[in-house]
C-alpha atoms as one frame of an Amber mdcrd trajectory, in Angstrom:
protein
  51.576  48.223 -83.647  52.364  52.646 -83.939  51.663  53.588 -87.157  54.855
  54.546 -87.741  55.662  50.789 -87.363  52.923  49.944 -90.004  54.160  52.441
 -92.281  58.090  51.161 -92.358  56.899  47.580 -92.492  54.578  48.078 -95.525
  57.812  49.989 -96.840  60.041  47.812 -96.410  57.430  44.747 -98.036  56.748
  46.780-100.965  60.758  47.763-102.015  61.166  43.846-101.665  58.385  43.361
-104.119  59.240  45.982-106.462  63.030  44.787-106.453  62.241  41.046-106.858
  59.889  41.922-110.075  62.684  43.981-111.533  65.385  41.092-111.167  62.875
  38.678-112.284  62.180  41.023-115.450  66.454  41.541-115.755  66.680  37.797
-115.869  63.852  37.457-118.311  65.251  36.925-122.037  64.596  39.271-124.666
  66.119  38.678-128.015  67.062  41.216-130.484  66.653  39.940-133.949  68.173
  41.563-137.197  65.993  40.315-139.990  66.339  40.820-144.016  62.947  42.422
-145.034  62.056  39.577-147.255  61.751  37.696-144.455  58.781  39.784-142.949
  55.688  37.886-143.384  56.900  34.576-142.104  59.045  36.030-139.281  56.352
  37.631-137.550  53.948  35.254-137.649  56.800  32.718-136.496  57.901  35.270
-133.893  54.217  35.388-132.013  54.265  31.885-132.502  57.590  31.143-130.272
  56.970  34.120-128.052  53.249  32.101-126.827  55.837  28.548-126.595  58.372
  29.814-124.524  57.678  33.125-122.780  60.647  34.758-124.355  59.905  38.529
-125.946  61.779  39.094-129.236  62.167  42.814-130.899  62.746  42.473-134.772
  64.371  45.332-136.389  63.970  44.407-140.766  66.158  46.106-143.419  68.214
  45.248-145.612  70.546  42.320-145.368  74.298  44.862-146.412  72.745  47.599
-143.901  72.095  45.240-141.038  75.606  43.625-141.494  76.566  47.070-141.081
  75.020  47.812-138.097  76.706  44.925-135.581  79.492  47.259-134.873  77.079
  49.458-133.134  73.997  47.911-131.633  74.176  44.917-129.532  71.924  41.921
-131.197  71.189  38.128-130.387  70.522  36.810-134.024  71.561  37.773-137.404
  68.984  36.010-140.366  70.308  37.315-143.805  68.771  36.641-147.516  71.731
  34.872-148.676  74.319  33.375-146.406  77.158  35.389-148.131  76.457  38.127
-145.664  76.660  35.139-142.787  79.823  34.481-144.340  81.256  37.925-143.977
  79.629  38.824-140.518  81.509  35.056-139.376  84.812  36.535-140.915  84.402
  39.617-139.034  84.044  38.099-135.754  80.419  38.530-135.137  78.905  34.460
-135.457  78.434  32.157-132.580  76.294  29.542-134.472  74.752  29.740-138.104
  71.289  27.611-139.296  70.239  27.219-142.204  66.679  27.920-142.983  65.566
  27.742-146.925  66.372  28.846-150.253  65.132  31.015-152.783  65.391  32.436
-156.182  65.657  35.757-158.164  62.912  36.172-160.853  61.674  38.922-163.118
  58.764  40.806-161.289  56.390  42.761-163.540  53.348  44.917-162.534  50.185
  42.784-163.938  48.912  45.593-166.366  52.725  46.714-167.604  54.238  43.383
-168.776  56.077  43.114-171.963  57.476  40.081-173.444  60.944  39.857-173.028
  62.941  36.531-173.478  66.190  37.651-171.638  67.633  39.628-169.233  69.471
  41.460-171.997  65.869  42.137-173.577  64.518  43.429-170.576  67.077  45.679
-169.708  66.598  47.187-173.027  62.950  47.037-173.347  61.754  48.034-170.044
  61.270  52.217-170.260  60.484  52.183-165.852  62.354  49.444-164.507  63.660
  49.243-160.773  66.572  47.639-158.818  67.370  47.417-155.353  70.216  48.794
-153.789  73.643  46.248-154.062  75.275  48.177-150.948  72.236  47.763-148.811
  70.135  44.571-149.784  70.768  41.116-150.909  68.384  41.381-153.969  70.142
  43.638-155.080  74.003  42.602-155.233  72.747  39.712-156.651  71.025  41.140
-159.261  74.492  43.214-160.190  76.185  40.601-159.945  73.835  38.480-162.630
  73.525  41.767-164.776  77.682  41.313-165.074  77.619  38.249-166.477  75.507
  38.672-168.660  77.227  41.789-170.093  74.533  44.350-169.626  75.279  45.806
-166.368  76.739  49.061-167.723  73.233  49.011-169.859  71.117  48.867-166.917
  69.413  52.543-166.391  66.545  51.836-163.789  64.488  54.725-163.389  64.401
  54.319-158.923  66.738  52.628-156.854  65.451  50.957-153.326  66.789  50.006
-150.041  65.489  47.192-149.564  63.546  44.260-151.755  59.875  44.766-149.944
  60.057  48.387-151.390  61.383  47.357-154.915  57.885  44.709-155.055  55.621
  47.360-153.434  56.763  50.062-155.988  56.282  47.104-158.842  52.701  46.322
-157.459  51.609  50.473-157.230  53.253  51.143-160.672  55.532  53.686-159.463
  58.053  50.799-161.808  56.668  48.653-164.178  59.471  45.776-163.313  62.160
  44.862-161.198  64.162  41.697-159.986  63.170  39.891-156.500  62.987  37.098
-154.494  60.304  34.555-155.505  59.117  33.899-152.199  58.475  37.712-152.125
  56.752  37.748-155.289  54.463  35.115-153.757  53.077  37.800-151.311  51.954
  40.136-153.800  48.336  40.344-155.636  48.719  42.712-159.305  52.617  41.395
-159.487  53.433  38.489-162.599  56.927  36.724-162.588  58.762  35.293-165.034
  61.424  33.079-164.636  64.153  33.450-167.378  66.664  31.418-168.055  69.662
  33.372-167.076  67.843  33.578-163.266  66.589  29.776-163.290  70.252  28.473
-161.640  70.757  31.063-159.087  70.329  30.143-155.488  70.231  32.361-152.475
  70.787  30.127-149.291  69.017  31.916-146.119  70.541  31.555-142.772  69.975
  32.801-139.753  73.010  32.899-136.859  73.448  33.349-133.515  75.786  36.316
-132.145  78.595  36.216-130.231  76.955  39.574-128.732  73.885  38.064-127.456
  72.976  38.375-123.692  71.297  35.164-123.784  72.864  32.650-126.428  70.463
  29.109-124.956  67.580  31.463-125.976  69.361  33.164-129.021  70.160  29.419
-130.574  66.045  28.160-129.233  64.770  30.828-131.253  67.689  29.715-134.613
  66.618  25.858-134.051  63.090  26.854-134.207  63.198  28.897-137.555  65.684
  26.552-138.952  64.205  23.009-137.404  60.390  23.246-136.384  57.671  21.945
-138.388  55.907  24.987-137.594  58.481  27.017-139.258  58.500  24.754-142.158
  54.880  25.047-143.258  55.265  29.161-142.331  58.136  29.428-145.133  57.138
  27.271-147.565  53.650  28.430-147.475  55.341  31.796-148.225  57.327  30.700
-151.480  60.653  29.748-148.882  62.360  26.133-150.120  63.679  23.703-147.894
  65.872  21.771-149.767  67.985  22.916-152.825  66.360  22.281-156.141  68.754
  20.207-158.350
């Protein structure tokens, strides 16, 4: 065989190659996940665990559960898991939800760095008591509407003069656990994650429930992968352990 033969046949096996990897890697799933930041810990770990089971890669992109709601008219996801399933609620309305899943519950409580605590027996008390106090952002997280929204009943919302607002809950807990604020409402699971922070459960916070959810898009590439991964946070034992070892219910408390 001429060289030249050689040459075009070696061509022409390599080019096959090449394109048969790249369809194989088109083909391949890779999910997009929109995650509320509260969420983190358990989500990653979860995430390397179903990325070893089934092959499929999955890019999570955390923030706040208002700003990633925003976001679906612009980016192109597979799965939507919010902090409370109000947000699923709205993102369904708007057209966005193929299948939701429901994956735990969890609480607001009263989040106080360790060394700054003062006793306070409401929320009205704190809100007057507390000289540094933080608050997450209503427009951007769930934390934070809901802790408007439980501020309003309770009269003192117009009272409530926190010294830093944040984006999302992870930064309202870290800012509580440096001192940067000496208090702040968040999730309980949350609170859970963090050495130097105290909680106390008052009784105007004992009866609210956040239900999280996670759904499926109508926008996802690959929706049998999309609703794997949903069944897997929602359904798997694995998943179970992950979330309640992180301060995430299962079941509604009466």
């Amino acid at each position: 065989m001429s060289f030249f033969k050689l040459r075009w046949v070696v061509t022409f096996l390599f080019s096959v190659t090449v394109s048969g990897c790249l369809e194989q890697n088109r083909d391949r799933p890779r999910l997009r996940l929109l995650c509320a930041a509260g969420m983190r810990e358990p989500v990653s770990e979860l995430i390397n665990e179903f990325e070893t089971e089934t092959g499929v890669e999955v890019d999570v992109q955390f923030g706040g559960s208002g700003t990633l709601l925003a976001m679906m008219d612009q980016v192109e996801a597979d799965l939507y898991l919010a902090a409370d399933d109000g947000y699923i609620e709205e993102a369904s309305r708007r057209g966005f939800v193929l299948s939701r899943h429901r994956v735990g519950f969890q609480s607001p409580v009263l989040a106080w760095n360790s060394a700054k605590k003062i006793d306070v027996t409401s929320l009205a008390d704190w809100v007057r008591k507390s000289a540094r106090s933080g608050m997450a952002l209503p427009e951007t997280s769930a934390i934070g509407k809901m802790t408007e929204e439980v501020l309003a009943v309770e009269g003192v919302r117009e009272e409530m003069q926190p010294c830093a607002h944040f984006v999302t809950v992870y930064e309202l807990a870290n800012a509580i656990q440096l001192g940067s604020v000496d208090s702040g409402i968040i999730w309980d699971n949350v609170a859970a994650q963090y050495k130097g922070v105290s909680v106390q459960e008052l009784s105007e916070l004992s009866g609210v429930v956040s239900a999280v959810e996670v759904a499926v898009l109508l926008s996802s590439s690959f929706p049998n992968s999309a609703t794997d991964l949903a069944e897997f946070l929602s359904n798997d034992k694995i998943a179970r352990d992950s979330f309640e070892t992180h301060g995430l219910w299962r079941e509604e408390k009466p």
